[in-house]
C-alpha positions as CSV (number, residue, x, y, z in Angstrom):
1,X,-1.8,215.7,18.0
2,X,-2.6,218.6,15.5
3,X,-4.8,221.6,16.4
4,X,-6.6,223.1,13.5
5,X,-8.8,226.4,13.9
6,X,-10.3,226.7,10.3
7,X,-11.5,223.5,8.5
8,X,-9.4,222.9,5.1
9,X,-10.8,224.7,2.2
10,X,-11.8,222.5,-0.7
11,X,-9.9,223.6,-4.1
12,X,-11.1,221.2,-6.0
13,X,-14.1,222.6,-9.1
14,X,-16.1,225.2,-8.8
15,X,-15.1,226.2,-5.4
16,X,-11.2,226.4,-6.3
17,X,-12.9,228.7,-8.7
18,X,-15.0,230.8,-6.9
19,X,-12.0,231.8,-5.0
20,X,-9.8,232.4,-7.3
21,X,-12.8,234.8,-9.3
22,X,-12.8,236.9,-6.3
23,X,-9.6,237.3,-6.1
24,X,-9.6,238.6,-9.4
25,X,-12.2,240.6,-8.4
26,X,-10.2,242.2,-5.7
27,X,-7.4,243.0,-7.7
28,X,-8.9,244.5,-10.8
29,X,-10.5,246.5,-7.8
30,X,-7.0,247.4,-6.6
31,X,-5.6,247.9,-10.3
32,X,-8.7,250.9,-10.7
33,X,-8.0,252.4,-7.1
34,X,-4.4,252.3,-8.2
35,X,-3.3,250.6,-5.1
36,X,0.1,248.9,-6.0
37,X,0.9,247.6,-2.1
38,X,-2.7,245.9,-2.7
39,X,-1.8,244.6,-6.1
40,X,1.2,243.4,-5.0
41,X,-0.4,241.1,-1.6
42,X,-2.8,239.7,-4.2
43,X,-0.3,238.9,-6.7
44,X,1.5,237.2,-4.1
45,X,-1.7,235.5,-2.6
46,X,-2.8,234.5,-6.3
47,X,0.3,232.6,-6.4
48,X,0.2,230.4,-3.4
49,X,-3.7,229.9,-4.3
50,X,-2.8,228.9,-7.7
51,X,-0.3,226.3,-6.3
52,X,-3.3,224.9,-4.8
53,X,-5.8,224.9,-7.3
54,X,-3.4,222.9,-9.4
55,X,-2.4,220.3,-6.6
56,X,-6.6,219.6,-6.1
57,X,-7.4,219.8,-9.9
58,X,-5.1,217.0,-11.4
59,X,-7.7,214.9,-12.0
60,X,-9.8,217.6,-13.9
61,X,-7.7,219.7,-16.2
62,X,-10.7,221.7,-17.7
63,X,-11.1,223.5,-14.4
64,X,-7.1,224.4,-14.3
65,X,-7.8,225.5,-18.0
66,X,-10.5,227.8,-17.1
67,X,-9.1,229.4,-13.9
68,X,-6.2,229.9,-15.4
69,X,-7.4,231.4,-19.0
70,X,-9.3,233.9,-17.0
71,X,-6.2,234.7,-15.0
72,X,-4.3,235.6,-17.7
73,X,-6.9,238.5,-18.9
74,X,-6.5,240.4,-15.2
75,X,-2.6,239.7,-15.7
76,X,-2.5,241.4,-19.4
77,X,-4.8,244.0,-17.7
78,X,-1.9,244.6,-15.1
79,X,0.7,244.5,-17.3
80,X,-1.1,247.0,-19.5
81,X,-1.4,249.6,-17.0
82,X,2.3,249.3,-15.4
83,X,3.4,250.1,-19.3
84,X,1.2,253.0,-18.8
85,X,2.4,254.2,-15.5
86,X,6.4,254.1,-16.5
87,X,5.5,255.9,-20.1
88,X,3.6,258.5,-17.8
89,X,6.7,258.4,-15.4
90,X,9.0,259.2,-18.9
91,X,7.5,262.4,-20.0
């Protein structure tokens, strides 16, 4: 016997998408506010949610195209502003 409190979330199309959007969301909210500890949870979460997205899009590669190509913008984004924040750490 298994208990289950929250019903499995579906990652599969659009709402594997939605999810991972606001994510995104939150951490280009985090990136502006300058909250690293915050970038750093999502980064982690975006992770294990990617994991899943790719497990429950197999049979759909478009959608693992997408979520992914908008991915990589917030991830240049972040990378973009750590080079920023170590030059600003040099001088």
């Amino acid at each position: 016997m298994t208990v289950q409190l929250v019903a499995e979330f579906d990652y599969q199309g659009a709402n594997g998408l939605s999810l991972l959007r606001q994510m995104q969301r939150d951490m280009i909210d985090a990136l502006q506010a300058e909250n690293w500890q915050r970038v750093r949870e999502l980064d982690q979460t975006c992770a294990a949610l990617v994991e899943r997205l790719i497990a429950a899009n197999r049979a759909d590669p478009s959608t693992l195209v997408q979520a992914l190509g908008e991915l990589k913008g917030v991830y240049a984004n972040l990378i973009q502003q750590c080079q920023r924040e170590v030059s600003a750490m040099a001088l």
